[in-house]
TORKOL-4160 file (C-alpha; in steps of 0.2 Angstrom, whole numbers, padded with zeros to 4 digits, m for minus):
353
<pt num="1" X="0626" Y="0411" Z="0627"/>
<pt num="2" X="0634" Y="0429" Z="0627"/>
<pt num="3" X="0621" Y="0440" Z="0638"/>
<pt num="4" X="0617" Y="0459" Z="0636"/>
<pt num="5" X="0616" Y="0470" Z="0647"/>
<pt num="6" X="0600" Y="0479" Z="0648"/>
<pt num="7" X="0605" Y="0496" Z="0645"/>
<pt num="8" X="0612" Y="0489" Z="0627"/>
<pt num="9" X="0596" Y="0480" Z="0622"/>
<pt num="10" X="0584" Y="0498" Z="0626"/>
<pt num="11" X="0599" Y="0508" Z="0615"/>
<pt num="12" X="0595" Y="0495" Z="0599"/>
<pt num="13" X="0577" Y="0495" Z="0602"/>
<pt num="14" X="0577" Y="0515" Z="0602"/>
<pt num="15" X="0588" Y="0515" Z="0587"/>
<pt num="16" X="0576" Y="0504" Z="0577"/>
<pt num="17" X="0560" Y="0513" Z="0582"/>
<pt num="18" X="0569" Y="0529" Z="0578"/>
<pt num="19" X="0573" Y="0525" Z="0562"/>
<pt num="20" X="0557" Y="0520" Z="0556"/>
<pt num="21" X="0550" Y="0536" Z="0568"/>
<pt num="22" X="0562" Y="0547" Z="0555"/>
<pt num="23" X="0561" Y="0537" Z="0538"/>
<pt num="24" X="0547" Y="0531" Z="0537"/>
<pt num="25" X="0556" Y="0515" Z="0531"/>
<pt num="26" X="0561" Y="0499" Z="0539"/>
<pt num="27" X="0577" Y="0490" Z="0539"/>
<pt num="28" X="0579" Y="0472" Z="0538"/>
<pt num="29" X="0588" Y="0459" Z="0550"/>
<pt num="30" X="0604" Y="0453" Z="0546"/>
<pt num="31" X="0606" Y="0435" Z="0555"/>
<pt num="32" X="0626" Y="0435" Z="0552"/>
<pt num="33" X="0630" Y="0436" Z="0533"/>
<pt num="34" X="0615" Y="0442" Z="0523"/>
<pt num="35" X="0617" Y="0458" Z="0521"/>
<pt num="36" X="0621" Y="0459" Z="0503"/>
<pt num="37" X="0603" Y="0449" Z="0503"/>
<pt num="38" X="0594" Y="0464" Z="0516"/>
<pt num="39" X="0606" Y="0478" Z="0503"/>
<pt num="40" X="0599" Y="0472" Z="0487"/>
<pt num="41" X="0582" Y="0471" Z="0493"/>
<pt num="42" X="0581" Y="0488" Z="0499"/>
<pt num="43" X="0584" Y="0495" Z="0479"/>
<pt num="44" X="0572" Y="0483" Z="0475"/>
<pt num="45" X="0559" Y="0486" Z="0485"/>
<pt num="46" X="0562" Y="0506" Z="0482"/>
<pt num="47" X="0560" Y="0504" Z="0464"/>
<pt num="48" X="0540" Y="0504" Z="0462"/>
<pt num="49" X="0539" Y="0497" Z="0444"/>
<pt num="50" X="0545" Y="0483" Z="0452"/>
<pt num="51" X="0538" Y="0481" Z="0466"/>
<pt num="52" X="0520" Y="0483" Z="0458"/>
<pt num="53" X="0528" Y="0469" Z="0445"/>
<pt num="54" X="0528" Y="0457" Z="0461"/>
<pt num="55" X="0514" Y="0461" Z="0469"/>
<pt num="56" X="0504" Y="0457" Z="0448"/>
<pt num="57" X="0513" Y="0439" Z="0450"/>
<pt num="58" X="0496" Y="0428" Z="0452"/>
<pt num="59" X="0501" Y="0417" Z="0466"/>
<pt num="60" X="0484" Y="0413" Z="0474"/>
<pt num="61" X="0484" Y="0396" Z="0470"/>
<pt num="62" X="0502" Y="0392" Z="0472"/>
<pt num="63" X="0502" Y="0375" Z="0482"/>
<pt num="64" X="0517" Y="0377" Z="0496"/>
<pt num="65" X="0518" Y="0395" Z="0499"/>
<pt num="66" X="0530" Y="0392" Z="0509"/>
<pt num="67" X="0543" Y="0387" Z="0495"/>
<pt num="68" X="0537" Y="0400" Z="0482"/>
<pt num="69" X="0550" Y="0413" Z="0481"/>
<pt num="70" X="0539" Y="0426" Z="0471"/>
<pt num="71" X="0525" Y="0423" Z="0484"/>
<pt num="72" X="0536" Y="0424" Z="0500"/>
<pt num="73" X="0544" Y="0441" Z="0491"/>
<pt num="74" X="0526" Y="0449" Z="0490"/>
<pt num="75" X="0524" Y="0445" Z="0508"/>
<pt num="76" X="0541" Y="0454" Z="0513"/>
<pt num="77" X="0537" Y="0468" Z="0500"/>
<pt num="78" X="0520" Y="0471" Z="0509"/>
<pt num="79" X="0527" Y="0470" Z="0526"/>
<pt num="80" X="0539" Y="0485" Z="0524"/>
<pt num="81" X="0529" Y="0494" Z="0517"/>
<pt num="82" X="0514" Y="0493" Z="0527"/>
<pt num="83" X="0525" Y="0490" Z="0545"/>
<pt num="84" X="0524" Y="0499" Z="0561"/>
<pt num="85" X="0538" Y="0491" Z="0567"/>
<pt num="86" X="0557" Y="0497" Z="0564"/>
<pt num="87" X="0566" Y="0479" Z="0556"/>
<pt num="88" X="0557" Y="0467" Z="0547"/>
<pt num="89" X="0563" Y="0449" Z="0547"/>
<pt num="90" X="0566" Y="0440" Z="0529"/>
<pt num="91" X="0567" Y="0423" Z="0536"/>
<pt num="92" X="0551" Y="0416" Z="0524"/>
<pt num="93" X="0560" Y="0421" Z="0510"/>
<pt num="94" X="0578" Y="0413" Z="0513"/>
<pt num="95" X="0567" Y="0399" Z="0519"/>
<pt num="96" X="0560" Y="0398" Z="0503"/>
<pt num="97" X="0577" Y="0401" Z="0495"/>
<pt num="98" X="0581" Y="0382" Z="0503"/>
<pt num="99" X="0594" Y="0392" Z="0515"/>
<pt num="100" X="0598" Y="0387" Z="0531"/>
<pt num="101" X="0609" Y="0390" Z="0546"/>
<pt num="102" X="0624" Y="0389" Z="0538"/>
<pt num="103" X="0620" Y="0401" Z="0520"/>
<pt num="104" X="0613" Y="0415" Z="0535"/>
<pt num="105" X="0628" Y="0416" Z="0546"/>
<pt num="106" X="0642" Y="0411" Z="0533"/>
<pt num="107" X="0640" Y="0412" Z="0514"/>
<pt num="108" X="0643" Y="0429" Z="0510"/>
<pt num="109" X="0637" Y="0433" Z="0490"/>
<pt num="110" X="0643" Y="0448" Z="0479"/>
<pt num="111" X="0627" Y="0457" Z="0477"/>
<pt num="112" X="0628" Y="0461" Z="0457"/>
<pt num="113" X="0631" Y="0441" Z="0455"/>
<pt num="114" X="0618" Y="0438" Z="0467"/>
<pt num="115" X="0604" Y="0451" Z="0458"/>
<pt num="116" X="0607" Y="0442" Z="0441"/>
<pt num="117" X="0605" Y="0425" Z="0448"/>
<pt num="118" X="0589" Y="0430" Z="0457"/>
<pt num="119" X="0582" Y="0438" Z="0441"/>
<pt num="120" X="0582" Y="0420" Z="0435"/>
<pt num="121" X="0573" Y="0414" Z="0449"/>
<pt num="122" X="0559" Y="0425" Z="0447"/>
<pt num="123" X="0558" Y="0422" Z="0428"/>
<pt num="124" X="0556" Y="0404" Z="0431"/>
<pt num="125" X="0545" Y="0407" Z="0446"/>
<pt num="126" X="0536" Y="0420" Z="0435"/>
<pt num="127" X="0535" Y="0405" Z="0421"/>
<pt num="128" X="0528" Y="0396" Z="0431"/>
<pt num="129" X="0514" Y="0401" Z="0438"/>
<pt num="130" X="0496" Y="0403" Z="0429"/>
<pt num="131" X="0489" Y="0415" Z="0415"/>
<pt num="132" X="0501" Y="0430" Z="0410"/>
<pt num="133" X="0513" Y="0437" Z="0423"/>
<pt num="134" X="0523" Y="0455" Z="0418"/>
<pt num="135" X="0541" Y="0449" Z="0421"/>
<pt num="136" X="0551" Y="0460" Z="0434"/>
<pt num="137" X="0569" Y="0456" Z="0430"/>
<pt num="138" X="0564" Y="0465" Z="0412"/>
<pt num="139" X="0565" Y="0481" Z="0418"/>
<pt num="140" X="0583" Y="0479" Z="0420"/>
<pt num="141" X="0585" Y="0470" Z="0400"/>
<pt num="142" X="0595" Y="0478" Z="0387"/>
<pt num="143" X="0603" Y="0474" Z="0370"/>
<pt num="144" X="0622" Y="0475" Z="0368"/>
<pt num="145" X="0631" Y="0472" Z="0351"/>
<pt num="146" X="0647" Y="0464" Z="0349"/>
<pt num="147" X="0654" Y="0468" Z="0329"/>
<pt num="148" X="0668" Y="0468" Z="0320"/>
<pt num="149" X="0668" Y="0478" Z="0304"/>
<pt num="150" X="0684" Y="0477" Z="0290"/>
<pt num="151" X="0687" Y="0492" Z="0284"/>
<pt num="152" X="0693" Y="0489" Z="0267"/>
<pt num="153" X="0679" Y="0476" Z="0259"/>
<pt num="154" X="0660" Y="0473" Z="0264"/>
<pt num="155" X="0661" Y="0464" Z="0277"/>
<pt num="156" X="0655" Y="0463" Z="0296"/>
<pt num="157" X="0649" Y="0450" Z="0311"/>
<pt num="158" X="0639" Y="0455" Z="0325"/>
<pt num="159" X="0630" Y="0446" Z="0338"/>
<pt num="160" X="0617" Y="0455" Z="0349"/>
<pt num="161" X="0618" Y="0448" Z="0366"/>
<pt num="162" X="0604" Y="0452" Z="0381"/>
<pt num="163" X="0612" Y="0461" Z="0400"/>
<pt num="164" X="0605" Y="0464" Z="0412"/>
<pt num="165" X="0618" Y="0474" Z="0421"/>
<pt num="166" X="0638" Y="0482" Z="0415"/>
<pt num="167" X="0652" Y="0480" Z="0421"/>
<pt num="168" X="0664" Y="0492" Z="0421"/>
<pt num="169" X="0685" Y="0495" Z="0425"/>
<pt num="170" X="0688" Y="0505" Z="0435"/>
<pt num="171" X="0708" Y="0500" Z="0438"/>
<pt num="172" X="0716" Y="0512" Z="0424"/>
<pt num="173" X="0701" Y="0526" Z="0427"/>
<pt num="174" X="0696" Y="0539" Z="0438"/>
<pt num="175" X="0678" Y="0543" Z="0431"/>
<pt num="176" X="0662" Y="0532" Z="0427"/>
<pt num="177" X="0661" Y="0541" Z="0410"/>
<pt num="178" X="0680" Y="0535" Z="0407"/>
<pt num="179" X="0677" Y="0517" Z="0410"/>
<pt num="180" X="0659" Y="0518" Z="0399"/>
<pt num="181" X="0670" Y="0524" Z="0384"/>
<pt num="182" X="0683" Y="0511" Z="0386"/>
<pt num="183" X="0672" Y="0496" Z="0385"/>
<pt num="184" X="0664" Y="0506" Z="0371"/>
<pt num="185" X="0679" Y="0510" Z="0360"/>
<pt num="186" X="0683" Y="0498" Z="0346"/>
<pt num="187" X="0702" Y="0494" Z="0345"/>
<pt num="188" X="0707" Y="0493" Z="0328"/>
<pt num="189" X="0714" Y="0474" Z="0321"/>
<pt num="190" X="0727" Y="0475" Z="0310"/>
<pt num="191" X="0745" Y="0469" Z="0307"/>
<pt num="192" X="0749" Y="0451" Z="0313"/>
<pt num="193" X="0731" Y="0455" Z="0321"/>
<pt num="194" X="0722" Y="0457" Z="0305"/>
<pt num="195" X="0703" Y="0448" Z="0306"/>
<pt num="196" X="0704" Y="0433" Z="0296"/>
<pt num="197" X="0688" Y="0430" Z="0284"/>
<pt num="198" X="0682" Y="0417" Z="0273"/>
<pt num="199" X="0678" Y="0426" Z="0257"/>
<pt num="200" X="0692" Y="0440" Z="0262"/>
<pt num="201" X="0705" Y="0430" Z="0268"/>
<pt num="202" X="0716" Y="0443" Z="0282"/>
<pt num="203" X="0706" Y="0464" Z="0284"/>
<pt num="204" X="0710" Y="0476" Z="0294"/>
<pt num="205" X="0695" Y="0479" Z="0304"/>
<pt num="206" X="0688" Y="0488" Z="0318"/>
<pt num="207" X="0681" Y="0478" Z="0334"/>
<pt num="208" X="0671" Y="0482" Z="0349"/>
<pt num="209" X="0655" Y="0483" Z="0359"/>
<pt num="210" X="0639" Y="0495" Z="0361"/>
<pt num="211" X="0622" Y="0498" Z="0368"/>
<pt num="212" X="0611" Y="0492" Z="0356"/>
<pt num="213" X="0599" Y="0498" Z="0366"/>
<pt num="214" X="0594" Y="0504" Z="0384"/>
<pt num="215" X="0583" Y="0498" Z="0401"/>
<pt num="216" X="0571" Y="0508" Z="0410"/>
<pt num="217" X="0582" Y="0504" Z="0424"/>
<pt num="218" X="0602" Y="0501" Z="0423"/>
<pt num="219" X="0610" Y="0493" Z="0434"/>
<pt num="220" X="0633" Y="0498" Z="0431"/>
<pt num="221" X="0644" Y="0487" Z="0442"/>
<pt num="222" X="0661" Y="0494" Z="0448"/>
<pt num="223" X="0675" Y="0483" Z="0445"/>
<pt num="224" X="0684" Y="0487" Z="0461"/>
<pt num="225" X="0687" Y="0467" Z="0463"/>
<pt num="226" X="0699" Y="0466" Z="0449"/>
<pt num="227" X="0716" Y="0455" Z="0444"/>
<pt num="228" X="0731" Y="0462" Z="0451"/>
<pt num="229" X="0745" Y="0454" Z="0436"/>
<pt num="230" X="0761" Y="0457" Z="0447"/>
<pt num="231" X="0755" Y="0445" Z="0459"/>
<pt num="232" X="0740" Y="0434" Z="0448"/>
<pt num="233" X="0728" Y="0437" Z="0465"/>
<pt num="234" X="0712" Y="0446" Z="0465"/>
<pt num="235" X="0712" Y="0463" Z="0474"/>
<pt num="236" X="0700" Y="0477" Z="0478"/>
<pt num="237" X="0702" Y="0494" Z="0471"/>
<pt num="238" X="0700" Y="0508" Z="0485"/>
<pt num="239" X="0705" Y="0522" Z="0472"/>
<pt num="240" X="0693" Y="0538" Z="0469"/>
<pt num="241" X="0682" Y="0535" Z="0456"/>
<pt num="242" X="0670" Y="0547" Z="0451"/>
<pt num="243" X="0650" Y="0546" Z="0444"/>
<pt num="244" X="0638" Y="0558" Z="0439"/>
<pt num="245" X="0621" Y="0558" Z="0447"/>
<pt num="246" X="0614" Y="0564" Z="0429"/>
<pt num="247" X="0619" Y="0549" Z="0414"/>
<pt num="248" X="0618" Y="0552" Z="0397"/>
<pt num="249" X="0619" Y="0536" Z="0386"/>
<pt num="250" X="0618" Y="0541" Z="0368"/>
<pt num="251" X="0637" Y="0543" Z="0366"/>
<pt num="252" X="0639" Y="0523" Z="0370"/>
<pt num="253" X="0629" Y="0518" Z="0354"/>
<pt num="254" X="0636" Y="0512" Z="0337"/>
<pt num="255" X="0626" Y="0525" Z="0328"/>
<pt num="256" X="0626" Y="0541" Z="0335"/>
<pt num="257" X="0610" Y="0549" Z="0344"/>
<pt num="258" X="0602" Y="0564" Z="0338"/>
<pt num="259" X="0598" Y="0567" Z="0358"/>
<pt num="260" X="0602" Y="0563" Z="0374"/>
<pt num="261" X="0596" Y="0546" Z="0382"/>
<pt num="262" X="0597" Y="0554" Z="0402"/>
<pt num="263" X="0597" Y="0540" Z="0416"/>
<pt num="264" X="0596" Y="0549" Z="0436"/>
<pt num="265" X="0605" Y="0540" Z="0449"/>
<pt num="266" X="0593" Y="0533" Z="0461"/>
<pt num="267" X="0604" Y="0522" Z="0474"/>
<pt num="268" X="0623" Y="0518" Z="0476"/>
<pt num="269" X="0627" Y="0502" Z="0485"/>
<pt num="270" X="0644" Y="0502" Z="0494"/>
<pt num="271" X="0658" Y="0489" Z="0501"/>
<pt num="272" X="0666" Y="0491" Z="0518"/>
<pt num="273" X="0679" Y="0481" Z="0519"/>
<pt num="274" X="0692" Y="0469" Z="0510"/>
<pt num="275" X="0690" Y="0456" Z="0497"/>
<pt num="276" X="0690" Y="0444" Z="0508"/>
<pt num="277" X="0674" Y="0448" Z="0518"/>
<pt num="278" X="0665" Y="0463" Z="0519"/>
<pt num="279" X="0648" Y="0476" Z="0521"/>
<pt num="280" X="0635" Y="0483" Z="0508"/>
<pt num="281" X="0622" Y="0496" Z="0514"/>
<pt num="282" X="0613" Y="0508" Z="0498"/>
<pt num="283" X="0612" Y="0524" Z="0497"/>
<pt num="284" X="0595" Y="0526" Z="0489"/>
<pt num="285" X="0583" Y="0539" Z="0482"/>
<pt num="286" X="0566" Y="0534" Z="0483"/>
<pt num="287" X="0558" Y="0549" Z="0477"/>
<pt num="288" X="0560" Y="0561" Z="0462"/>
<pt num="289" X="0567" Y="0575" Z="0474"/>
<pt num="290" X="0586" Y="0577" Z="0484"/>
<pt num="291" X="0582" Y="0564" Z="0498"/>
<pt num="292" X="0593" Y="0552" Z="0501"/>
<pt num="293" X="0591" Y="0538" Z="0514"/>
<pt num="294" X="0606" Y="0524" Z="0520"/>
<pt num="295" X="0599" Y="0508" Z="0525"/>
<pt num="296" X="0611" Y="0495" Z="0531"/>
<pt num="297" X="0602" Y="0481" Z="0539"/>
<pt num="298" X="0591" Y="0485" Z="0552"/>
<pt num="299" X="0597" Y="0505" Z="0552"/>
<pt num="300" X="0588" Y="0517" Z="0540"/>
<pt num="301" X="0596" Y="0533" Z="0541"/>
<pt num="302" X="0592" Y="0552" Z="0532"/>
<pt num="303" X="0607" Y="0557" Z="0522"/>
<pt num="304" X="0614" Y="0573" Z="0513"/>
<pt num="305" X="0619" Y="0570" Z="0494"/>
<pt num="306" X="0638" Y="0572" Z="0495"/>
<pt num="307" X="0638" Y="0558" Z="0507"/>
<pt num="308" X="0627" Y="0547" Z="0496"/>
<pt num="309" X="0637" Y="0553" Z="0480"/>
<pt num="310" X="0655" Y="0560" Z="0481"/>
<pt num="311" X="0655" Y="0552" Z="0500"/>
<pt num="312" X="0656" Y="0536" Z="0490"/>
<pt num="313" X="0669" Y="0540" Z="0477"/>
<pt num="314" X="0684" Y="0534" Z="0488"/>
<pt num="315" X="0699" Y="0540" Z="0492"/>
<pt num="316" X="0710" Y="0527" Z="0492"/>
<pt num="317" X="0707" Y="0521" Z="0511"/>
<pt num="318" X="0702" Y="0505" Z="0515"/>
<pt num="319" X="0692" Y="0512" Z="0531"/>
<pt num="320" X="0679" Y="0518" Z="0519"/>
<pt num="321" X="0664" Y="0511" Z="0511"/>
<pt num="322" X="0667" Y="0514" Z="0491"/>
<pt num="323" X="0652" Y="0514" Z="0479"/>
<pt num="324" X="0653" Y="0496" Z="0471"/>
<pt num="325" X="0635" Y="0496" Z="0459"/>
<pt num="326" X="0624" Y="0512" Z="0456"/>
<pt num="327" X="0607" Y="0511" Z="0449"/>
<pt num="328" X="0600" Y="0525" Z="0436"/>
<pt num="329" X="0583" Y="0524" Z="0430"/>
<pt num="330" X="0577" Y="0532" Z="0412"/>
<pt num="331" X="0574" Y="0550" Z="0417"/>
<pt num="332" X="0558" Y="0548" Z="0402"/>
<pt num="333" X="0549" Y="0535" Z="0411"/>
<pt num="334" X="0555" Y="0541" Z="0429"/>
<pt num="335" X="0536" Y="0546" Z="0434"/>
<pt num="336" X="0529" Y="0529" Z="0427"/>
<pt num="337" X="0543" Y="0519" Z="0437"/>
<pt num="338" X="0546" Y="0528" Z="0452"/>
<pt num="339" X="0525" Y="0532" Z="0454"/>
<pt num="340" X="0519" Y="0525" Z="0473"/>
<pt num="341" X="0513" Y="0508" Z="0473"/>
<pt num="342" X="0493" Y="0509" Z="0482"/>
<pt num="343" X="0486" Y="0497" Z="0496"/>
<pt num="344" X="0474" Y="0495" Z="0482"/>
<pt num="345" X="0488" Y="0487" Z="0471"/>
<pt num="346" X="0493" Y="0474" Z="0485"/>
<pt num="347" X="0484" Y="0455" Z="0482"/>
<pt num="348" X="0470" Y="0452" Z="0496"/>
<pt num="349" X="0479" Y="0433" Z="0497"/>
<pt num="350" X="0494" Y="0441" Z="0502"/>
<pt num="351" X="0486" Y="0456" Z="0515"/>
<pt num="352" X="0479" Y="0440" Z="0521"/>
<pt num="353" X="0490" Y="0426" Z="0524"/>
């Protein structure tokens, strides 16, 4: 076993207390390679709506507690928000995830994969359990349509398809509003490309995607894990690569908006590292005000906006941490989803277990 030496142990335990002293937030143990678990947690848990969305889950009668991943979540949930201490530990709820020694200290996760299969967890938990649940994950739910549309007869396919986050290149762009046109821009099918119909026989047609409609929360993944075709081997991007903290989604529609749709930016999680292996930490923003606030495991820091916003764009080193998945959150239902979450609100089964 390695030993410490003493003065080491009284610098972490300053540095814990200090943060919570500071923040008035806790951090969250890392036990080797859980902190894209501990990162995602974090936006979670600073998003109210959801939150209050757990803590409404009726698990008072749920047999094993201990394997219930919605119960063992409210308990984590009420624990940093109502803890003294600097660090809380989310041992329960890996427990309950069925993890064990080896998932903690080896299997590393990419978040955004990781946030859309816990979604589904909680649906099924959610389904699970008796009477009417509201369903977290659907905050996060919104339509897009795939079509295609000839151009010379009356014709057209589409297919509406439920996200729960986007996904967007960043390889050939420098901006976030770049890559959301690209992936929003039909291409036009014709010559030796022409759509084939059964009526028609060969159109010329316009193809592509759009947001059929929006979420109260919107989760946009970076791409900057992407296909590098010289050599056929996955690479990540460290290029500069810009987003606004203030969104505006009506031009990504098929039919134009008479108005804006206006999302605020509300956390940015970022990768350190390589491809290979890695950090996350979030830069989040847990009020409707210019505080920002780093947490990377255990550590919960104050920080300015340039180093949460363009401190994140990149610049093409690989020493620094790139932003990797923002979250924006409908500036029209921002007091309803960012509005504090009461003791009152909190399950007496869960205060008390």
């Amino acid at each position: 076993n390695r030993s410490f030496p003493l003065a080491d142990v009284v610098v972490d335990l300053h540095w814990v207390f200090e943060s919570k002293y500071h923040t008035m937030f806790a951090g969250l143990k890392n036990y080797g390679a859980t902190g894209f678990l501990n990162t995602l947690l974090q936006v979670l848990f600073h998003i109210p709506a959801f939150r209050r969305r757990i803590y409404q889950a009726k698990t008072q009668d749920v047999a094993d507690k201990d394997i219930s991943v919605i119960y063992q979540l409210q308990k984590l949930f009420y624990q940093m928000q109502t803890t003294r201490d600097g660090v809380v530990e989310p041992k329960a709820l890996t427990r309950a995830f069925g993890w064990g020694d080896y998932d903690l200290k080896s299997q590393q996760h990419d978040i955004v994969e990781f946030f859309a299969v816990f979604m589904e967890s909680l649906i099924k938990a959610v389904g699970n359990l008796p009477g009417e649940s509201p369903t977290p994950a659907a905050l996060f739910d919104f339509q897009c349509e795939n079509f295609i549309s000839c151009l010379n007869v009356q014709f057209e396919s589409t297919r509406s398809q439920q996200e729960r986050f986007i996904s967007v290149p960043i390889a050939k762009f420098s901006s976030l509003i770049e890559g959301l046109k690209d992936i929003t821009t039909a291409e036009t099918l014709d010559g030796d490309n022409q759509y084939h119909t059964d009526l028609h026989g060969p159109q010329d047609a316009i193809k592509g995607m759009a947001f059929a409609s929006v979420p109260s929360v919107l989760i946009v993944q970076l791409k900057r894990f992407d296909l590098n075709f010289d050599t056929f081997t996955m690479e990540k991007i460290y290029k500069k690569y810009e987003f606004p903290t203030e969104l505006d989604m009506a031009p990504y529609f098929r039919a134009p908006k008479g108005e804006s749709i206006l999302f605020d930016l509300h956390s940015v999680v970022t990768h350190l590292g390589t491809i290979s292996g890695g950090s996350y930490a979030a830069f989040v923003r847990p009020a409707d005000n210019d505080e920002w606030f780093k947490f990377s495991d255990a550590a919960v820091t104050r920080e300015s906006r340039s180093a949460a916003v363009e401190g994140t764009f990149g610049n093409g080193s690989r020493m620094d941490a790139v932003a990797y998945a923002l979250v924006y959150i409908k500036r029209e239902e921002k007091s309803e989803i960012l509005r504090s979450v009461e003791d009152s609100e909190i399950p007496e089964h869960v205060k008390n277990h």
